[in-house]
N, C-alpha and C positions, 0 to 999 in steps of 0.2 A: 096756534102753532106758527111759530117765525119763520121766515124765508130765506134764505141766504141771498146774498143782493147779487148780480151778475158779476160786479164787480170781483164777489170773492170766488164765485167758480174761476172767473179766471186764472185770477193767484195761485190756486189750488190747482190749477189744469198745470199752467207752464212749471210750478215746482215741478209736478210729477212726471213729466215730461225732462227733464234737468236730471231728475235721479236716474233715469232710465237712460241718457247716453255713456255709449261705451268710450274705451281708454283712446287717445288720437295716437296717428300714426309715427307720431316724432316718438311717444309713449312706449311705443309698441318695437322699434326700432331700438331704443335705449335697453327695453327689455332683454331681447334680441342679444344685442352686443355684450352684456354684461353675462348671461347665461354662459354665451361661447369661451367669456373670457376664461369663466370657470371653470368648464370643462377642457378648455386647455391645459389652465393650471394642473384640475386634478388629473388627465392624461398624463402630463409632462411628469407627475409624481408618478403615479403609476408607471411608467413608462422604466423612471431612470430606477426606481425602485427592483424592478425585473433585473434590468441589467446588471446593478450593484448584484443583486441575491446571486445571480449565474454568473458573476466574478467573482464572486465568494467560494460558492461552491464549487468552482473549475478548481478555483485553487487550494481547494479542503481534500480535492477528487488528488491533484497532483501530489501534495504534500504527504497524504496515506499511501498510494504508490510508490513516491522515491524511496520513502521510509520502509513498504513490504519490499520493494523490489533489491538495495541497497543489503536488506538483511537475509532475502533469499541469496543471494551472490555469497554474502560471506559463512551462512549456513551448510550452501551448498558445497562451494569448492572447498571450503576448510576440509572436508570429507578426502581428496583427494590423494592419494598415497596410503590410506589409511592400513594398517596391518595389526590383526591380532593380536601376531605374537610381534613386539617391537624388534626385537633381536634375529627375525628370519631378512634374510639379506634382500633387498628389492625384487633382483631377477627373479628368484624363488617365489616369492610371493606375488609378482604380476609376471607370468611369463608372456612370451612373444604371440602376438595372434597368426593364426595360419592365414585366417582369410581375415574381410570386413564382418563382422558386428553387422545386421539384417539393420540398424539404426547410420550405419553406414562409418562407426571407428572402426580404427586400427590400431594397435599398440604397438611398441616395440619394447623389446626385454627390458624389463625394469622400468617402463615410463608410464604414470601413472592419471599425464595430464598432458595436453599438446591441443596448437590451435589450429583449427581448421582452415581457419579463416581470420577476418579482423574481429568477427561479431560472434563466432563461432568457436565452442570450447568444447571436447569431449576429456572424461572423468571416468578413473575407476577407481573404486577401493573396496576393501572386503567389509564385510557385515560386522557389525558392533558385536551380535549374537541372533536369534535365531526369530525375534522379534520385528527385526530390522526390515524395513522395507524399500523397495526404490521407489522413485519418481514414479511406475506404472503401480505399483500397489504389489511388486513379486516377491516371492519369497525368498530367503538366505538360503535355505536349503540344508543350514547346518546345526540340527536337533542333535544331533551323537557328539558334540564335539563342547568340553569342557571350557569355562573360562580362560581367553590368553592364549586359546589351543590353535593352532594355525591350519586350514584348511590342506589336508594332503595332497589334493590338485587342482588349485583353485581355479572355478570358470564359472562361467552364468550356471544358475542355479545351483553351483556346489560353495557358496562362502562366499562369490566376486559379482560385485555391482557397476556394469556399464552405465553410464548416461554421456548425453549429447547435450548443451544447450544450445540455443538460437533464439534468433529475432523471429518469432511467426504473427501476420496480422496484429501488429499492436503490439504485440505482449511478449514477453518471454519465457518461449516453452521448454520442455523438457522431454527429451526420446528416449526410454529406455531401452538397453542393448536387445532386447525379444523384440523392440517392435519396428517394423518394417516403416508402416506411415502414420499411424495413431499416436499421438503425443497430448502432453495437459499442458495447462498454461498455468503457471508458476506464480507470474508478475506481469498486472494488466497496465495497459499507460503507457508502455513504452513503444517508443518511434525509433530510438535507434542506443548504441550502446559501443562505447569503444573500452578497446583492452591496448592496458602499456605491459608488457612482461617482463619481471624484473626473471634474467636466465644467470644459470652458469653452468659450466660444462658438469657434464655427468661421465664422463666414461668408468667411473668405480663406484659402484654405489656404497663403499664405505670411504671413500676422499671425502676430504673437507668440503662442506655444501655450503653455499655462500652467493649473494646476490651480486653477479660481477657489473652487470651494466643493465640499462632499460631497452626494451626493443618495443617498436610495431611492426606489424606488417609479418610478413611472412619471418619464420625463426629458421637460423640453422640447424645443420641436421643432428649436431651436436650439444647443441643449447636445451638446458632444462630449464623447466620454467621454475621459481623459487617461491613469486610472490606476485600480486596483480595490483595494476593503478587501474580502475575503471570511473570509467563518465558516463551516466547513463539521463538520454533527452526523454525527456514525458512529454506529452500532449493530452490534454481534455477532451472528452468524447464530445460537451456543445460545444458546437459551433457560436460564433458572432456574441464573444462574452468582452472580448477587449475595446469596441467602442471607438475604435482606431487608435487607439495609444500606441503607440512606437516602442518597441522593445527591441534590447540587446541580444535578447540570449540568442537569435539568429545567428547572427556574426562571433559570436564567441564560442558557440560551439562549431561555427568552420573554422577559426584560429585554431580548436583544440585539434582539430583533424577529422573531423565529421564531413557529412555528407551534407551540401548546403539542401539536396533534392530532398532530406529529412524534414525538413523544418522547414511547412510551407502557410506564411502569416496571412494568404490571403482568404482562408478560412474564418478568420477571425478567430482562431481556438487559441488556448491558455499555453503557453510551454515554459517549462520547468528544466534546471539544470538542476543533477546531485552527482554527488563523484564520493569517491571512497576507495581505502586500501586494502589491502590482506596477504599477509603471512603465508605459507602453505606449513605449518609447523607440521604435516606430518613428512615435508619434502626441506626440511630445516633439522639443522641439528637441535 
C-alpha cells in the first residue's frame, strides 16, 4: 500500500482550507449596495404606481359624480311647476301656503320654485299619477282621480309634492315637505354648488313667460325663476392623490362666484368643475 508523501497532505490541506473561506468585506458591501438599490427601485415603482391608481380613481370617483349629480339637477327641477291638467291656471293648481312646510318651504300663489338661498332651491309640482313618488319615498295620494285630471285641492299627500334641496355633508340632499330633519342624499361629491336664475316677472300666470335677465343672490319679490345656470365643485373622498401638482379649478371656481373656503388643496384631494343648464319647460311657454 502507497503513502501519500507529506508533501501532498499539504496541497490537499491548504486547498481545502481555500474553499472553505467566506465572501470579503468590500464583497459583502457591494452586496449590500446593490440589494438596497433594488429595493429602492422596486419601492419607487411601487410607490408611484399607488399614486397613479388613487389619481385615477379620484378621478373615475368625480367624473361619475358630476355626471349623477349634473343629471339629478336637471331630473329633478325639470319636475318643477308641473300640472296634471296643463290648462289649470298656476294659482289653482299651487296655491298659497298658510304656514312653512315641516321641511321649512313656503310658497306663494302660483310659485312653484324659489331660492332659499345661493345653494338652496325648494320645488313643488303635482304627481305624474298615483305611482309617483318623492324624494322620501311618499305617496301622491291620488288613486280616484283619472288621467290629465287635476287634483281638487291640491296639498301634501292629496296630488302635491314639496321638496327642498341643499348642500348636506358632501352631497346633495333632498327634504321632502313631511320631513322635519330626515333627508337622502341624491348626489355624493359635492363641496359646493352655485345657481345663476334666469327670472321674469310673474304677476299673471297666463302673460308671456320669458327669461328676462340672469340673477344670483338673493331674487326679487317679483322675479320667477324661468331657467337655472348651475356649477357644481366635486371633491374625492382620498385624500393625498395629487402629489402636489398645482391645479386651477381653485381659482376659477372663485372667479365663478364660490366660496374660496370650498376648495381646500391642502388635503391633497382631487376637485372637479361641471356646470350645466336647464329650462323649466313646465315654467316656459
Amino acid at each position: 500500500m502507497l503513502l501519500a508523501s507529506p508533501e501532498a497532505h499539504v496541497h490537499v490541506l491548504r486547498r481545502s482550507r481555500a474553499a472553505e473561506q467566506g465572501i470579503s468585506l468590500v464583497e459583502l458591501m457591494v452586496a449590500v449596495a446593490v440589494g438596497l438599490v433594488v429595493i429602492l427601485i422596486a419601492t419607487t415603482i411601487y410607490m408611484e404606481g399607488a399614486r397613479n391608481f388613487g389619481f385615477r380613481t379620484s378621478q373615475s370617483e368625480n367624473l361619475g359624480n358630476s355626471r349623477y349629480a349634473l343629471g339629478t339637477l336637471d331630473d329633478e327641477f325639470t319636475k318643477a311647476g308641473y300640472r296634471r291638467d296643463p290648462t289649470q291656471a298656476m294659482d289653482e293648481a299651487f296655491p298659497a301656503d298658510a304656514s312653512a312646510h315641516p321641511n321649512g318651504c313656503k310658497f306663494a300663489a302660483g310659485q312653484a320654485i324659489y331660492a332659499v338661498n345661493a345653494s338652496t332651491l325648494c320645488i313643488r309640482y303635482q304627481a305624474r299619477d298615483n305611482n309617483e313618488k318623492d324624494c322620501a319615498g311618499s305617496a301622491a295620494g291620488i288613486a280616484g282621480l283619472g288621467a290629465y285630471e287635476a287634483p281638487p285641492a291640491p296639498a301634501l299627500g292629496a296630488g302635491l309634492f314639496v321638496e327642498k334641496y341643499f348642500l348636506s355633508q358632501g352631497a346633495l340632499a333632498c327634504q321632502a315637505g313631511s320631513q322635519a330633519e330626515a333627508k337622502q342624499e341624491v348626489a355624493v361629491g359635492v363641496r359646493d354648488v352655485l345657481f345663476e336664475f334666469g327670472v321674469g316677472k310673474g304677476s299673471d300666470s297666463f302673460a308671456e313667460r320669458r327669461v328676462e335677465q340672469f340673477k344670483t343672490g338673493t331674487l326679487g319679490a317679483d322675479d320667477v325663476i324661468r331657467s337655472l345656470r348651475y356649477a357644481v365643485l366635486l371633491a374625492s373622498t382620498t385624500e393625498r392623490v395629487t402629489g402636489g401638482m398645482e391645479s386651477s379649478v381653485c381659482d376659477r371656481w372663485e372667479r365663478a362666484g364660490g366660496a374660496r373656503a370650498s376648495c381646500d388643496t391642502n388635503k391633497g384631494q382631487l376637485y372637479q368643475l361641471a356646470s350645466g343648464s336647464l329650462t323649466l319647460r313646465n315654467l316656459m311657454p
